[in-house]
N, C-alpha and C positions, 0 to 999 in steps of 0.2 A: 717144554716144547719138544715135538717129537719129529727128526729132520734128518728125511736120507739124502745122503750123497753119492750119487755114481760116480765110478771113477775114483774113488776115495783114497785109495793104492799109488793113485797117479802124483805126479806134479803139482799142480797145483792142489788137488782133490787132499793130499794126505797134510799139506800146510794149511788147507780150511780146515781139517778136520781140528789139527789141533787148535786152531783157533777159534773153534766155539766151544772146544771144551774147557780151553781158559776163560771164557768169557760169557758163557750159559752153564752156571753150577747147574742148574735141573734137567741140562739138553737129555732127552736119550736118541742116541745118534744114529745111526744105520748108514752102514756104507755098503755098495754094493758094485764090485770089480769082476772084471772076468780073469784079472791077473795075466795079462797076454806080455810080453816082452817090457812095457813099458812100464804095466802096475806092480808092486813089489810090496809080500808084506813087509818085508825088511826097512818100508818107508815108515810105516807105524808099529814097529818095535814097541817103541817106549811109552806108545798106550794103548796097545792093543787089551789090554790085562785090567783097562779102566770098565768098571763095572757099567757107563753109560754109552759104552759103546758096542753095537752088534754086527758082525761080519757076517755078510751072504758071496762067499765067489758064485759070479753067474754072470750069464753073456745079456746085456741089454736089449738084445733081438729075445730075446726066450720070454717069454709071455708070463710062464708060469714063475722063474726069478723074478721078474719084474713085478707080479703080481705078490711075491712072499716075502721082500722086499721093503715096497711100498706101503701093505697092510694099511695099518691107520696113520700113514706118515700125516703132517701137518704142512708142513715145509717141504717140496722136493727140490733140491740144485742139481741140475742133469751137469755134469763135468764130462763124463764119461766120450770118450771120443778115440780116431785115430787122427793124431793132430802135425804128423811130418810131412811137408810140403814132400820133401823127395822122395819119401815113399812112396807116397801118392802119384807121383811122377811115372815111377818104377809098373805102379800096378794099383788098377784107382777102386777097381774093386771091394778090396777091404773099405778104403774109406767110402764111399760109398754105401756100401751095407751097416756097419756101422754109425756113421755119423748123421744117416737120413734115415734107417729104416729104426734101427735103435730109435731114434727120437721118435718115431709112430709109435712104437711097441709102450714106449714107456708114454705118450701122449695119453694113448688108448687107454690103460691103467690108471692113469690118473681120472679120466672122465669117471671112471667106477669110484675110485676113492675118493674125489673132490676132497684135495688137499687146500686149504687157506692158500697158498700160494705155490706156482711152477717155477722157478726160476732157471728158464734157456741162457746158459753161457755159448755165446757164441762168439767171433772173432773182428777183431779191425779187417781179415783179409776178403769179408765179402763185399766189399765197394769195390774193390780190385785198386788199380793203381792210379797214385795221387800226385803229382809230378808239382802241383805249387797247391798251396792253401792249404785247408781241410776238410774232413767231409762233417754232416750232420746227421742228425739220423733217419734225417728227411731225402739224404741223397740216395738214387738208384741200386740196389746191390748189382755191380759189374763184375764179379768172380775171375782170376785166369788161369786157375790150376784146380784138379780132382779135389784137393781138398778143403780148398775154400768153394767151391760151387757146391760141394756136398754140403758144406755145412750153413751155406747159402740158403738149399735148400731146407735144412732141416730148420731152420731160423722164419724162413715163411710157414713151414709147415706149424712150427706154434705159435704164430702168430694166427695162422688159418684155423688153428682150436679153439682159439680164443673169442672171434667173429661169429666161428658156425657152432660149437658148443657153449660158449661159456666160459669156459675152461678160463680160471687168471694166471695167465701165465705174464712172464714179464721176462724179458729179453734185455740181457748184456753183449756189448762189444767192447771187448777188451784188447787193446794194444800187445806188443810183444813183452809175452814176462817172463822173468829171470828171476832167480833166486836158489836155495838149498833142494834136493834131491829131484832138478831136471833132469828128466834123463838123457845120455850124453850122445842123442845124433843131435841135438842142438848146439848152437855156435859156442856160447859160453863152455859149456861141462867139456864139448869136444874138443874143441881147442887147448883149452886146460891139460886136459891130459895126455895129448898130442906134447905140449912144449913144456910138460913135466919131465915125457920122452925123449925132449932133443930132437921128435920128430917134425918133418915140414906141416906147415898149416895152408890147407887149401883151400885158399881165399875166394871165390867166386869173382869173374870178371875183373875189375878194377877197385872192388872193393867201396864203391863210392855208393852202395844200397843204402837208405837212410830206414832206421825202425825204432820208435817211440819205446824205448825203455820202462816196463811195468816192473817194481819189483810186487812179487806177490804178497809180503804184508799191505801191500797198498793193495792191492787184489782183495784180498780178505776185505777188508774198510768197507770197501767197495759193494762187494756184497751182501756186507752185513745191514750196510743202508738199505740196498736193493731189497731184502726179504724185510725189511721192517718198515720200508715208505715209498718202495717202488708202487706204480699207478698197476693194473692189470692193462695188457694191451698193448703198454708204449716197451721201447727201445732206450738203452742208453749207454752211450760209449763211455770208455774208461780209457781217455788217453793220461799220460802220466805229464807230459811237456818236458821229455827228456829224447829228443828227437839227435843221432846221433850217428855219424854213418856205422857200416859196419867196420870199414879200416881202422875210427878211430875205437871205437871198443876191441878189438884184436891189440892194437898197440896200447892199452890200456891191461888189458890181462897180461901181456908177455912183461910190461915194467912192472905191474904184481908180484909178478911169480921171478924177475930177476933174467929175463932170458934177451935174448939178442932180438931186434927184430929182421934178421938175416932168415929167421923160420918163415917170413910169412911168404907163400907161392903162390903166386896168380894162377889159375887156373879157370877152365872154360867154363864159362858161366852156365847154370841151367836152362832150360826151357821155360820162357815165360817168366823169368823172374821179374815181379815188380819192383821199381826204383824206389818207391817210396808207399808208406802208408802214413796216412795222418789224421787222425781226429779232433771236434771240435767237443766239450766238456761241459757246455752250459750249463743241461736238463742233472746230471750228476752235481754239479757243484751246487744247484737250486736246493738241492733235499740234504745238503752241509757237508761233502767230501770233496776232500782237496786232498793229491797225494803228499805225502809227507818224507820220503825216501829219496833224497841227494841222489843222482844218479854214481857220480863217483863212490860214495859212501858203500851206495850200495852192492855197487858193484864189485870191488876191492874190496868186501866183507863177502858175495857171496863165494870169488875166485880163491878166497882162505878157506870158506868151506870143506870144497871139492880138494883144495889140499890136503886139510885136514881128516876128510877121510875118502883119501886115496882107496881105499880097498871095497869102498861099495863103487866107486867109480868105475876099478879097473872089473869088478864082477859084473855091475851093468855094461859095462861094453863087451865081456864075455856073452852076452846072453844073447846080442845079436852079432856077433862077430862076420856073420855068412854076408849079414848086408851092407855090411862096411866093406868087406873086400869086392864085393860085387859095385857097391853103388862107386867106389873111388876106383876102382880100375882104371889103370892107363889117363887119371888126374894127379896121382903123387906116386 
């Protein structure tokens, strides 16, 4: 099977990679990153050198990457994204052009190659906020920050290729996920290595934000059903039912790692942060995935991770250091 992945470099993009190469001896794989602050080859070290895999750096807006790319892909999983709510905050621009025109450019190309299947990763956060119950994937997308509107839209927009070309594309919503080589403006990696420092941890508001725990080997699962019995057309959330505030995962990393919870600082909440996100699991669990990852388990294995290698940690917080002193200014 011949199956690219944008984003590949990334988060979650470089933990699918290796999991189709354990799991598809004949895959040949194609990843395709623009290597921006968050992609890093240094996520795929250890198989870069595997003969079923081909690297293209290139920006998912660029026509002609995208087109050199894709070639005769079979499979395409768009991952590729800018996915920090407070960046996006900061300046919605990037994600916007990224996370909605990227997905035309590569829509576009795929019309030419009609791959067997599309598969848009997209997020829990375009329902927007869910204060009791869950959503379905019949409920309204309500977006409240640049980067879930963006990716809002870019989630209509393949769905929109799908009605007016053809195009099978097939659409995930994934809950918030955690696991080895996040990169660390997210809570887990950041915090980590904040109270590896002895430094304060800057807790937004009161702490009481609730986020469904994805670890991304259940991510993988997830999508491996999705390209092998997802429908063309439909939508399907990935929540985990690991629904958790953010205080109690913070005080969960700090008794990890041995540290006081004297580090944790309240600090002023952002703009527009939603209380809660929550999804319902049916249509996924219909086609046999169910997540398999203990929240504690997993969480307390990925927080040894990031201990364990402290020094891709402390490099990737090197790489944007400018935005961490800007975005926390006058918070810690």
């Amino acid at each position: 099977m011949r199956i690219l992945v944008t984003g590949g470099a990334g988060f979650i993009g470089c933990n699918f990679v290796r999991f189709l190469l354990r799991n598809y001896p004949d895959v040949q794989l194609t990843i395709l990153d623009k290597l921006t602050y968050a992609g890093n080859l240094a996520n795929l070290a250890d198989v870069l050198d595997d003969n079923r895999l081909c690297f293209f750096e290139g920006d998912i807006c660029d026509r002609t990457a995208a087109s050199d790319a894709m070639a005769d892909a079979e499979v395409v999983v768009h991952l590729a994204a800018e996915t920090h709510v407070d960046r996006s905050i900061m300046g919605a621009e990037r994600a916007a052009r990224t996370n909605f025109m990227g997905t035309q450019t590569l829509l576009e190309v795929a019309r030419e190659v009609q791959p067997r299947l599309f598969l848009h990763v997209s997020t829990d956060e375009v329902y927007g906020c869910c204060p009791v119950g869950a959503f379905s994937e019949e409920a309204p997308l309500n977006p409240r920050n640049p980067y879930a509107a963006a990716k809002a839209g870019a989630d209509r927009l393949a769905y929109a290729y799908y009605i007016t070309y053809g195009l099978p594309v097939v659409i995930s919503r994934p809950c918030n996920n955690y696991g080895p080589y996040q990169y660390p403006e997210k809570l887990v990696p950041f915090f980590v290595y904040r109270a590896l420092r002895d430094e304060p941890l800057p807790v937004y508001g009161d702490g009481q934000q609730v986020r469904d725990w994805l670890h991304t080997d259940d991510h993988c699962r997830a999508m491996q059903i999705l390209m092998e019995r997802g429908l063309p057309g439909e939508a399907y959330n990935i929540p985990a039912g690991n629904e958790r505030t953010n205080l109690a995962t913070i005080r969960l990393i700090l008794d990890e790692l041995g540290k006081p919870e004297s580090l944790i600082q309240f600090v002023e909440d952002r703009p527009g942060h939603d209380v809660r996100y929550a999804l319902t699991g049916d249509k996924l669990a219909a086609l046999g995935w169910q997540p398999q990852v203990p929240w504690e388990q997993g969480m307390r294995s990925t927080v040894r991770w990031f201990v364990e290698h402290r020094d891709w940690l402390e490099q990737s917080i090197a790489r944007s250091r400018e935005y961490f002193e800007q975005w926390y200014a006058g918070r810690v």
